[in-house]
N, C-alpha and C positions, 0 to 999 in steps of 0.2 A: 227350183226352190225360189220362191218370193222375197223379197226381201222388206222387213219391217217399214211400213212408209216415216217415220220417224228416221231410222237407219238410213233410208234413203233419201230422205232430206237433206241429210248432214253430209254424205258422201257427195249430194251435187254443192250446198254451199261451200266445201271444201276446194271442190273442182273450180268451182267459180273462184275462189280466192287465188288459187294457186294459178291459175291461167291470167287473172287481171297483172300487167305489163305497170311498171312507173312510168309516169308522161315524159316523152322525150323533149331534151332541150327547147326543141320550137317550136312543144305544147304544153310547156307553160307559159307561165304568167310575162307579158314584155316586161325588161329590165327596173323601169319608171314604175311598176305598179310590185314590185317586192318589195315587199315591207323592209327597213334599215331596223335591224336589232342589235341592241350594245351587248358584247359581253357580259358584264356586271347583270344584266336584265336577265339573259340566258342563265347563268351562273344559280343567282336569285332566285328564279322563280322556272326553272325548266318548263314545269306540266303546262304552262302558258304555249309554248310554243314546238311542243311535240308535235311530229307530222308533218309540222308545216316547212313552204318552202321559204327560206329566208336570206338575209343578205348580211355579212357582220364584216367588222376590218379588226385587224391586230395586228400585232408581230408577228412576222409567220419563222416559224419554225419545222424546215425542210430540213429532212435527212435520209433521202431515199437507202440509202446504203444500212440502216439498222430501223428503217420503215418506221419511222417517224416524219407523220406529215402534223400539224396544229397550229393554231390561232390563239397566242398569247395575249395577255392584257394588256403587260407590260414585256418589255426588254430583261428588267428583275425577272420576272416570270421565269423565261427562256434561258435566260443565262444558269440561273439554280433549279432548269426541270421542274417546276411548279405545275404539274397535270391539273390540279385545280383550280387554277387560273386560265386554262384555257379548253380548247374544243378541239377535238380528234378529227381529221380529216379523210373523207375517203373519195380519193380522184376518181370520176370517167374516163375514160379513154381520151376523150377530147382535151384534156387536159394536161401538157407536152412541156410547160416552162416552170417547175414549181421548183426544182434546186437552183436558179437563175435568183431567186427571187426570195433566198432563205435571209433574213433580219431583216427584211424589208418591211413597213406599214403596205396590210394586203387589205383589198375587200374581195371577198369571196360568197359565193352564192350556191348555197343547194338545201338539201331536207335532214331538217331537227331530228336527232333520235335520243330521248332522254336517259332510255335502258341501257346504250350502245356507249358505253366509255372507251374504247379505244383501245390502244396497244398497251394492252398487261393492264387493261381496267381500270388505268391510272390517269385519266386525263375527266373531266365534269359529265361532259356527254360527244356527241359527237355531230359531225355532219354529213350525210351521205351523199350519193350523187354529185358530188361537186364539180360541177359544168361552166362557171367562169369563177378564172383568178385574176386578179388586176394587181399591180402597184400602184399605188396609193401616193401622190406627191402633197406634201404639205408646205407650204410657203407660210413660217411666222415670221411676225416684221417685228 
């Protein structure tokens, strides 16, 4: 039996979709060339930055033990569980130090998903992929 060339179309764009891989760490973009985006901006205005891969810093708020990973605005945020203020995290593998580093000012790096809120839906949106975490040192004088 033949199959509908319409029908068949759609079964191989399927296939196509479903076999295309996320680019691995050290096929994306060098560090210098992702874009820095604020929370507030994320928050704001998500549709801008769905997809993309991006770079943001906050308080981070690490809790592997009740799988809560996210990027606060503020320290208020954090302290009173404010999901709204901040972004749901979702580690790589590569990514081994993230309860080290819980109320710490982070920057962290990976891919916007505006539909993807996080644990119990309750956080703005999220980040996937997330392939480097830093601590963040500030020196005010």
């Amino acid at each position: 039996m033949k199959l509908p060339s319409i029908f068949a179309a759609q079964v191989a764009a399927l296939s196509l979709l479903l076999t295309q891989r996320s680019p691995a760490a050290s096929e994306r973009q060098p560090a210098h060339l992702t874009p820095d985006v604020s929370l507030v901006s994320l928050i704001a205005t998500p549709e801008k930055f769905d997809g993309q891969y991006i770079r943001i810093m906050g308080i981070a708020y690490f809790d592997s033990k009740g799988s809560i990973n996210a990027v606060c605005l503020t320290r208020e945020d954090k302290r009173k569980a404010n999901g709204m203020n901040a972004i749901f995290l979702y580690f790589s593998p590569s990514v081994t130090n993230a309860d080290k580093l819980n109320d710490k000012y982070v920057m962290v790096q990976g891919v916007f998903r505006t539909h993807d809120r996080g644990h119990l839906n309750s956080f703005a949106a999220s980040l996937d992929q997330v392939d480097r975490l830093e601590e963040i040192t500030v020196n005010v004088k």
